[in-house]
TORGUGU-805862 format. One record per residue (C-alpha): residue number from 1; x negated, y negated, z. Coordinates in steps of 0.5 Angstrom, whole numbers, plus 500, padded with zeros to 3 digits. Example, Ala and Ser with C-alpha at 12.3 -4.5 7.8 and 13.67 -1.06 7.14 Angstrom:
BEGIN
{n = 1 | c1 = 475 | c2 = 509 | c3 = 516}
{n = 2 | c1 = 473 | c2 = 502 | c3 = 514}
//
This chain:
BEGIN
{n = 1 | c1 = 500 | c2 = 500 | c3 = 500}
{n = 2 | c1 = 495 | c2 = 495 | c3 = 502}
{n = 3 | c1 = 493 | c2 = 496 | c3 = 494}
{n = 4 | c1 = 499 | c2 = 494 | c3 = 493}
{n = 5 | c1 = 499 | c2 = 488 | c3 = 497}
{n = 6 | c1 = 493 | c2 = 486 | c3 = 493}
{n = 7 | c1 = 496 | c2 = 486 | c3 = 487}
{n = 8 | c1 = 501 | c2 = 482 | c3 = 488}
{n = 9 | c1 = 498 | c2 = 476 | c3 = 491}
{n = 10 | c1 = 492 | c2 = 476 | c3 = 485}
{n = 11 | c1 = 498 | c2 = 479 | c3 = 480}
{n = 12 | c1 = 500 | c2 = 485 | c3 = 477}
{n = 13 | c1 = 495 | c2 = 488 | c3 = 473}
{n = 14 | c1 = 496 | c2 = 493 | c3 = 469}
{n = 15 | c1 = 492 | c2 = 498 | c3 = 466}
{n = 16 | c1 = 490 | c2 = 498 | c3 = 458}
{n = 17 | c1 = 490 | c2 = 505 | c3 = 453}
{n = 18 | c1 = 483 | c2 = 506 | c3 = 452}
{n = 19 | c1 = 484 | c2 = 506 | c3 = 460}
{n = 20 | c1 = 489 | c2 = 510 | c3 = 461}
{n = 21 | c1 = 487 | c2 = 514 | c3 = 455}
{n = 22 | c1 = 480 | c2 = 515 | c3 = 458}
{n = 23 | c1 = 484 | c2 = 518 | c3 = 464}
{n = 24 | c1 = 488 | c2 = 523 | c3 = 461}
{n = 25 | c1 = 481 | c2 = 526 | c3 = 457}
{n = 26 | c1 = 478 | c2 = 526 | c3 = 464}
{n = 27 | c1 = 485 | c2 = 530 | c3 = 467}
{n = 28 | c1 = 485 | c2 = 534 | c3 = 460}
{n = 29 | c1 = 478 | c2 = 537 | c3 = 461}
{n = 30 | c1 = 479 | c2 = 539 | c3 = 468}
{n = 31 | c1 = 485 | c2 = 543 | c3 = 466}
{n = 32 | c1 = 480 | c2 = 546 | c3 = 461}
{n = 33 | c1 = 475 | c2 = 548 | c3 = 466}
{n = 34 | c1 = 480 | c2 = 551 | c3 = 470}
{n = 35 | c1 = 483 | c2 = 555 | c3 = 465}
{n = 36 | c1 = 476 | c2 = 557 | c3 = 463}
{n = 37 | c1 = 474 | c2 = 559 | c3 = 469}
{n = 38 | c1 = 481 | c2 = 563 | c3 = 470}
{n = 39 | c1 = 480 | c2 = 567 | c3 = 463}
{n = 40 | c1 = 472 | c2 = 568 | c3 = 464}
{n = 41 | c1 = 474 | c2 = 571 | c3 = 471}
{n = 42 | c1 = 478 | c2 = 575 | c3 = 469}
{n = 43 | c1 = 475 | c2 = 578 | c3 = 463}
{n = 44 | c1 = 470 | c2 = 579 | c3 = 468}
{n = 45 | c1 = 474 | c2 = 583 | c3 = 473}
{n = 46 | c1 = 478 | c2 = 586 | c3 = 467}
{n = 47 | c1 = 483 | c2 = 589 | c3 = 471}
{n = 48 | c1 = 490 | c2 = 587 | c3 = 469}
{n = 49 | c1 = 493 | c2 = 585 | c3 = 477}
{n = 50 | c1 = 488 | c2 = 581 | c3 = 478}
{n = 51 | c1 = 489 | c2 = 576 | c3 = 471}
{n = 52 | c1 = 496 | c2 = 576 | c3 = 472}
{n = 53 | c1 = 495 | c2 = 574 | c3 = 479}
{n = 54 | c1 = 489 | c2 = 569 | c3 = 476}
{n = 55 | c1 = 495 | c2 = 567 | c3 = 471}
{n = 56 | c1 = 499 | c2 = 565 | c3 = 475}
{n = 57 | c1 = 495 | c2 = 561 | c3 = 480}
{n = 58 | c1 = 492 | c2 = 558 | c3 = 474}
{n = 59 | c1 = 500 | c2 = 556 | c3 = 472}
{n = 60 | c1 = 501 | c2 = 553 | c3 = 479}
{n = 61 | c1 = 494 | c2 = 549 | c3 = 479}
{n = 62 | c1 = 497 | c2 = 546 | c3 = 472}
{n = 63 | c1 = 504 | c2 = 544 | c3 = 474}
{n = 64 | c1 = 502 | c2 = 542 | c3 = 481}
{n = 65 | c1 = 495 | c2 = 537 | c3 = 479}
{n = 66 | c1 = 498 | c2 = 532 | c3 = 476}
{n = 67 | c1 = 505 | c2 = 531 | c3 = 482}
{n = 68 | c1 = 501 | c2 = 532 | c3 = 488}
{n = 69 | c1 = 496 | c2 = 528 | c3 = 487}
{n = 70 | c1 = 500 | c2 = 522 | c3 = 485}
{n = 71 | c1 = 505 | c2 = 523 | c3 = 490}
{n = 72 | c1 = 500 | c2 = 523 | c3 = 496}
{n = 73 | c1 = 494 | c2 = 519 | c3 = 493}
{n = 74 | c1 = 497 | c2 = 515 | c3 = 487}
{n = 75 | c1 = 492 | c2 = 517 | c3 = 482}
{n = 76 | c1 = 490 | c2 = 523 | c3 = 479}
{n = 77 | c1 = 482 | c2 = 525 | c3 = 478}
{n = 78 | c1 = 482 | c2 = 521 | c3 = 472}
{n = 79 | c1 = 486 | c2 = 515 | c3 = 474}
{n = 80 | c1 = 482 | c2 = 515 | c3 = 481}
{n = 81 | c1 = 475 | c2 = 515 | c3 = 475}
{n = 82 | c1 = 479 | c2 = 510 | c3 = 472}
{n = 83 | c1 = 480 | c2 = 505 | c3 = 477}
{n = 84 | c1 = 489 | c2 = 506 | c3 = 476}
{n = 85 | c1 = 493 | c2 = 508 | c3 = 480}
{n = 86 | c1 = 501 | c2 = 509 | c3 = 479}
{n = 87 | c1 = 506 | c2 = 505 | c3 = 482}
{n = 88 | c1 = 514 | c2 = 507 | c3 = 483}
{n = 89 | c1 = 517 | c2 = 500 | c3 = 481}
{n = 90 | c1 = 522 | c2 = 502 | c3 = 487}
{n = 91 | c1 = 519 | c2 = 502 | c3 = 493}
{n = 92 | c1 = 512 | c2 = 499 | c3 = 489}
{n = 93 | c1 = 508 | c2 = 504 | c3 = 493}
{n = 94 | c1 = 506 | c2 = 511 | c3 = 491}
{n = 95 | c1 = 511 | c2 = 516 | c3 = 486}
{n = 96 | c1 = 515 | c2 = 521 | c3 = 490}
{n = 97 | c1 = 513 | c2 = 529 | c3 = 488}
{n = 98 | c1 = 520 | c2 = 530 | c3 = 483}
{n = 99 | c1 = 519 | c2 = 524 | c3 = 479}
{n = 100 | c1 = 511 | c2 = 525 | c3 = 479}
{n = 101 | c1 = 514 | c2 = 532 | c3 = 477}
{n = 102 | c1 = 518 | c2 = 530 | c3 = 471}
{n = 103 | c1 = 513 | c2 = 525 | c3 = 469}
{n = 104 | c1 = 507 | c2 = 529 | c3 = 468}
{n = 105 | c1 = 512 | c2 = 534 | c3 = 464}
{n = 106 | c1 = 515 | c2 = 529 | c3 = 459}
{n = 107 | c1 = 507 | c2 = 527 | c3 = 458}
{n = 108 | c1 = 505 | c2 = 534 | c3 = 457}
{n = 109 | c1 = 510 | c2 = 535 | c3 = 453}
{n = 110 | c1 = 510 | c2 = 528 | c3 = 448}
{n = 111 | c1 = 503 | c2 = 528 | c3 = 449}
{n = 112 | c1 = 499 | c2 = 522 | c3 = 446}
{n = 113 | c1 = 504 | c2 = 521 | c3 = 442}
{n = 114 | c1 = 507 | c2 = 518 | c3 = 449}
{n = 115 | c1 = 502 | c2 = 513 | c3 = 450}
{n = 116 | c1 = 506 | c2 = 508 | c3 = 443}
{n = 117 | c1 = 511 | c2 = 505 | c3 = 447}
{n = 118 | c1 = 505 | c2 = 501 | c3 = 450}
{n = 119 | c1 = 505 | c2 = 496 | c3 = 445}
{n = 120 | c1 = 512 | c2 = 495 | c3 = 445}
{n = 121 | c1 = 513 | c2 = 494 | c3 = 453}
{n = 122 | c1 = 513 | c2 = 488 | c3 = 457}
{n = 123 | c1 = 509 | c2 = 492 | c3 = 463}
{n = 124 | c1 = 505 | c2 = 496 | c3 = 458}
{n = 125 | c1 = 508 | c2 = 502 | c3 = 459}
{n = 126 | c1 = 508 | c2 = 509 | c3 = 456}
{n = 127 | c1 = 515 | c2 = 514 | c3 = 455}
{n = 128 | c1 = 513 | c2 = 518 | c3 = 462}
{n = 129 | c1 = 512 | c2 = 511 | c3 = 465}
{n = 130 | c1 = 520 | c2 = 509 | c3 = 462}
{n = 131 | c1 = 523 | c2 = 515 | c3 = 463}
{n = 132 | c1 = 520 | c2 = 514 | c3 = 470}
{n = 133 | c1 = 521 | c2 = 508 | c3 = 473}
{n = 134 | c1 = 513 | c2 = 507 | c3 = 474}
{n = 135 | c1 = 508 | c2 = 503 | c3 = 472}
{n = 136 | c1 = 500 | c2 = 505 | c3 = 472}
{n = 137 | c1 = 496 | c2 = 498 | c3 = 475}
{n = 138 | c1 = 490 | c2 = 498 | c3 = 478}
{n = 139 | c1 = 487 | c2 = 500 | c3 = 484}
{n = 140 | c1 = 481 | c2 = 495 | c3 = 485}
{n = 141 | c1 = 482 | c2 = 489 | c3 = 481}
{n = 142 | c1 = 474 | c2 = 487 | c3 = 484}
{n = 143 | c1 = 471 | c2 = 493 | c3 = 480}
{n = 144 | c1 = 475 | c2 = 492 | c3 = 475}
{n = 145 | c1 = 474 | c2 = 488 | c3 = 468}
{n = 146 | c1 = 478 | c2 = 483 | c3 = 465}
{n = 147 | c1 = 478 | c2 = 488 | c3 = 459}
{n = 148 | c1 = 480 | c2 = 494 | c3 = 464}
{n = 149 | c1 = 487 | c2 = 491 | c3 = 465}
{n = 150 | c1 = 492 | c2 = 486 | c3 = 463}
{n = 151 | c1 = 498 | c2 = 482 | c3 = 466}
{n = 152 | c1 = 505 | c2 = 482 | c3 = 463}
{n = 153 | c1 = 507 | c2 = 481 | c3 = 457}
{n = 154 | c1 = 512 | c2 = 475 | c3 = 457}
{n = 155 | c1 = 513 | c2 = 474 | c3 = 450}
{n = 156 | c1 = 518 | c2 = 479 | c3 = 448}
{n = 157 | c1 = 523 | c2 = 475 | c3 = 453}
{n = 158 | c1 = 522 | c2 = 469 | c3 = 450}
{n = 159 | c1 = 529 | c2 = 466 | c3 = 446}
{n = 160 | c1 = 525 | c2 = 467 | c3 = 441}
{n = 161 | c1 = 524 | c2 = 475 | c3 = 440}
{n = 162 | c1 = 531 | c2 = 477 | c3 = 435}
{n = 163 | c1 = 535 | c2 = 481 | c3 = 439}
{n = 164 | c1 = 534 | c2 = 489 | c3 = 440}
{n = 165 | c1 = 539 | c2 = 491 | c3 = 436}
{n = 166 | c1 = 537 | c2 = 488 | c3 = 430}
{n = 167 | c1 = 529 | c2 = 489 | c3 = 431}
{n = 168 | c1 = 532 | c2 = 496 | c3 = 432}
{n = 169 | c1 = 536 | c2 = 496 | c3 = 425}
{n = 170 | c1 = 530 | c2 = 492 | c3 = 421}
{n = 171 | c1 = 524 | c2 = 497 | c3 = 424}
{n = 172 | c1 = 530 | c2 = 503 | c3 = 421}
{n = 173 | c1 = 531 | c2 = 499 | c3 = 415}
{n = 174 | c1 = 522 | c2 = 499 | c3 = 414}
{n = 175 | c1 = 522 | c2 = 506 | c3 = 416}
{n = 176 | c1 = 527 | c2 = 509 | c3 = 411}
{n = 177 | c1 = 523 | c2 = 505 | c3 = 405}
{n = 178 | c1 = 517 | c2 = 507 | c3 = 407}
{n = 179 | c1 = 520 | c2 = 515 | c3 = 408}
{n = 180 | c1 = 522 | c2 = 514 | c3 = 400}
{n = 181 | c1 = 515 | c2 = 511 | c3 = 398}
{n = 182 | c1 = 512 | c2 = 517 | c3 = 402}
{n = 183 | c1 = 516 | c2 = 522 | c3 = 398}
{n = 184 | c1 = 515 | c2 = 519 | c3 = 391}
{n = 185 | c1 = 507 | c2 = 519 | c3 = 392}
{n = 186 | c1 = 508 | c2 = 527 | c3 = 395}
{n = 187 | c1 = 513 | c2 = 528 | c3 = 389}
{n = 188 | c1 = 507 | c2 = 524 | c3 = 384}
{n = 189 | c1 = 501 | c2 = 528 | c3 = 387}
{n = 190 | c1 = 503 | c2 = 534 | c3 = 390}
{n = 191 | c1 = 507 | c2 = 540 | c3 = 385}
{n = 192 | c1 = 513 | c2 = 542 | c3 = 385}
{n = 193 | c1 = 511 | c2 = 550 | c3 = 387}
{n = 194 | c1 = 507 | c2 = 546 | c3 = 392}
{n = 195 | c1 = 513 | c2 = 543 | c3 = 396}
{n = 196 | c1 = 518 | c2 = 548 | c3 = 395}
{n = 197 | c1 = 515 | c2 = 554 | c3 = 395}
{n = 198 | c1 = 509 | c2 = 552 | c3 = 401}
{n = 199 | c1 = 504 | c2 = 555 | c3 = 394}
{n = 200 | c1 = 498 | c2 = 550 | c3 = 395}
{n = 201 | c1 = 491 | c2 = 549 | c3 = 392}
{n = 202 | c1 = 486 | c2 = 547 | c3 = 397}
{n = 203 | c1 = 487 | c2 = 539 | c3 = 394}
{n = 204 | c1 = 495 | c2 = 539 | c3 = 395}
{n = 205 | c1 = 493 | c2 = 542 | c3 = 402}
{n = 206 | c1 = 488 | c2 = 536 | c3 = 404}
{n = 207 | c1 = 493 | c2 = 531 | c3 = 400}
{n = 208 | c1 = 499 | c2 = 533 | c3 = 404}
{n = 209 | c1 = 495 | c2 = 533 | c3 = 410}
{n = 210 | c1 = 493 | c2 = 526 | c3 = 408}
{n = 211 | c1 = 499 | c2 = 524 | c3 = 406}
{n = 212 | c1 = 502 | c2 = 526 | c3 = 412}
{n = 213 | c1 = 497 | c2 = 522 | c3 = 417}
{n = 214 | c1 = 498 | c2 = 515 | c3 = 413}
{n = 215 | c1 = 505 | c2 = 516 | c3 = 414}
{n = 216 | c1 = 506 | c2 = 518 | c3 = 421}
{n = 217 | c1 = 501 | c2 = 512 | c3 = 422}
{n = 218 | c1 = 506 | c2 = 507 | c3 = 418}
{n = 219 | c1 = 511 | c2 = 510 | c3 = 423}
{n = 220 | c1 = 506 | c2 = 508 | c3 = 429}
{n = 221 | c1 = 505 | c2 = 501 | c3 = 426}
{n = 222 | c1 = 512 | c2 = 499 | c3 = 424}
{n = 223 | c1 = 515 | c2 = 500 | c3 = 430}
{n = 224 | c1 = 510 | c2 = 497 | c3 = 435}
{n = 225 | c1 = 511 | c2 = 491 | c3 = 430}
{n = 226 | c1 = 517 | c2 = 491 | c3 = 429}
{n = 227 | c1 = 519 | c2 = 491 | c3 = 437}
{n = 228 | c1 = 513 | c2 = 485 | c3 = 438}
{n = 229 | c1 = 517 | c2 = 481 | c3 = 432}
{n = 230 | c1 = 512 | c2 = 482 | c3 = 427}
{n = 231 | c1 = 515 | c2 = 484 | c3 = 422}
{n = 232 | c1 = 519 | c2 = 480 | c3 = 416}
{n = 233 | c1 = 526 | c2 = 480 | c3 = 418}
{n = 234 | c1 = 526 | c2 = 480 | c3 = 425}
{n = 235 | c1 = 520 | c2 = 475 | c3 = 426}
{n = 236 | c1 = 520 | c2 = 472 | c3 = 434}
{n = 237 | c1 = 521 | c2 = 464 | c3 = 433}
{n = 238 | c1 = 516 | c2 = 460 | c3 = 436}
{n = 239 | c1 = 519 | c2 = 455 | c3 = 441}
{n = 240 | c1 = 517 | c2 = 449 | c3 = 443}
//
């Protein structure tokens, strides 16, 4: 809690993505070890009781990790590494264990992919964030760089930004054109046996993995310029 208190009389810092991400590789590679260890050990025992049991336990240590060690200390191995912590938005202290439960399983399951929303909330916040209720903010803003954190993001609550609606119908519009210009480059570049009967040469193949990358980093980059009001249609005004 004294962080807590820390951060509110400096302002509320919160944590940026190359942060959060380089916590979320340090998380991932414990687990791997872990699970290393476990199957190694088990090889090594080469008695089937004992790797179910490894199994077991390895499964209860991944469920378990992420919960326990928010819920009590507000921060991960990798947060902790990282100078984060995170924060309940209700009681602005620590997580309680069901809701660092399902924030952990939304965040397995989305993966990086979770970490988008970021660039389209005021307070910085990825999906298991949102879904939760939370926020990721510094622990120690005296070890902490100005490049390791940022306040609030107030301009998407100007009377400027267009209203959700329309940014969500134009971000929808943007998408629907960029899907039929995806689908013609892949009709143009990639052969019919190719798309409709998956018969394709190692160039198709390569092409259609390239395609798809351009295309998911289009989808990436519509929606964060469409909710930040960059894009033509539902431009933010500037007002004096």
């Amino acid at each position: 809690m004294a962080d807590h208190v820390e951060m509110t009389l400096a302002g509320t810092a919160y944590g940026r993505f190359p942060r959060r991400l380089r916590a979320f590789i340090i998380d991932w590679a414990i687990i791997m070890l872990l699970l290393t260890t476990a199957l190694f050990l088990a090889v090594s025992a080469n008695s089937d009781q004992v790797g179910r049991v490894l199994g077991l336990t390895f499964l209860g240590i991944w469920l378990l990790y992420e919960p326990l060690l928010v819920s009590f200390t507000g921060s991960t191995v990798g947060h902790y590494l990282t100078n984060l912590r995170v924060v309940d938005d209700k009681t602005h202290g620590n997580v309680g264990f069901l809701k660092a439960t399902a924030r952990h399983l939304i965040k397995t399951l989305l993966g990086f992919y979770s970490f988008i929303t970021m660039a389209t909330t005021s307070r910085h916040q990825a999906v298991h964030d949102l879904m939760t209720r939370s926020t990721v903010q510094v622990r120690d803003r005296s070890k902490a760089s100005s490049n390791d954190y940022i306040a609030e993001r107030t301009e998407l609550l100007t009377p400027g930004m267009p209203s959700r609606i329309r940014r969500i119908l134009i971000i929808l519009g943007y998408l629907i054109v960029g899907y039929l210009f995806f689908a013609v480059a892949l009709s143009a570049l990639v052969s019919q046996s190719c798309i409709n009967s998956a018969r394709c040469s190692s160039v198709e193949n390569a092409m259609t993995i390239v395609l798809g990358v351009i295309w998911l980093a289009a989808t990436v980059l519509l929606i964060i310029f469409g909710w930040t009001g960059r894009l033509y249609g539902c431009r933010r005004v500037e007002t004096p």
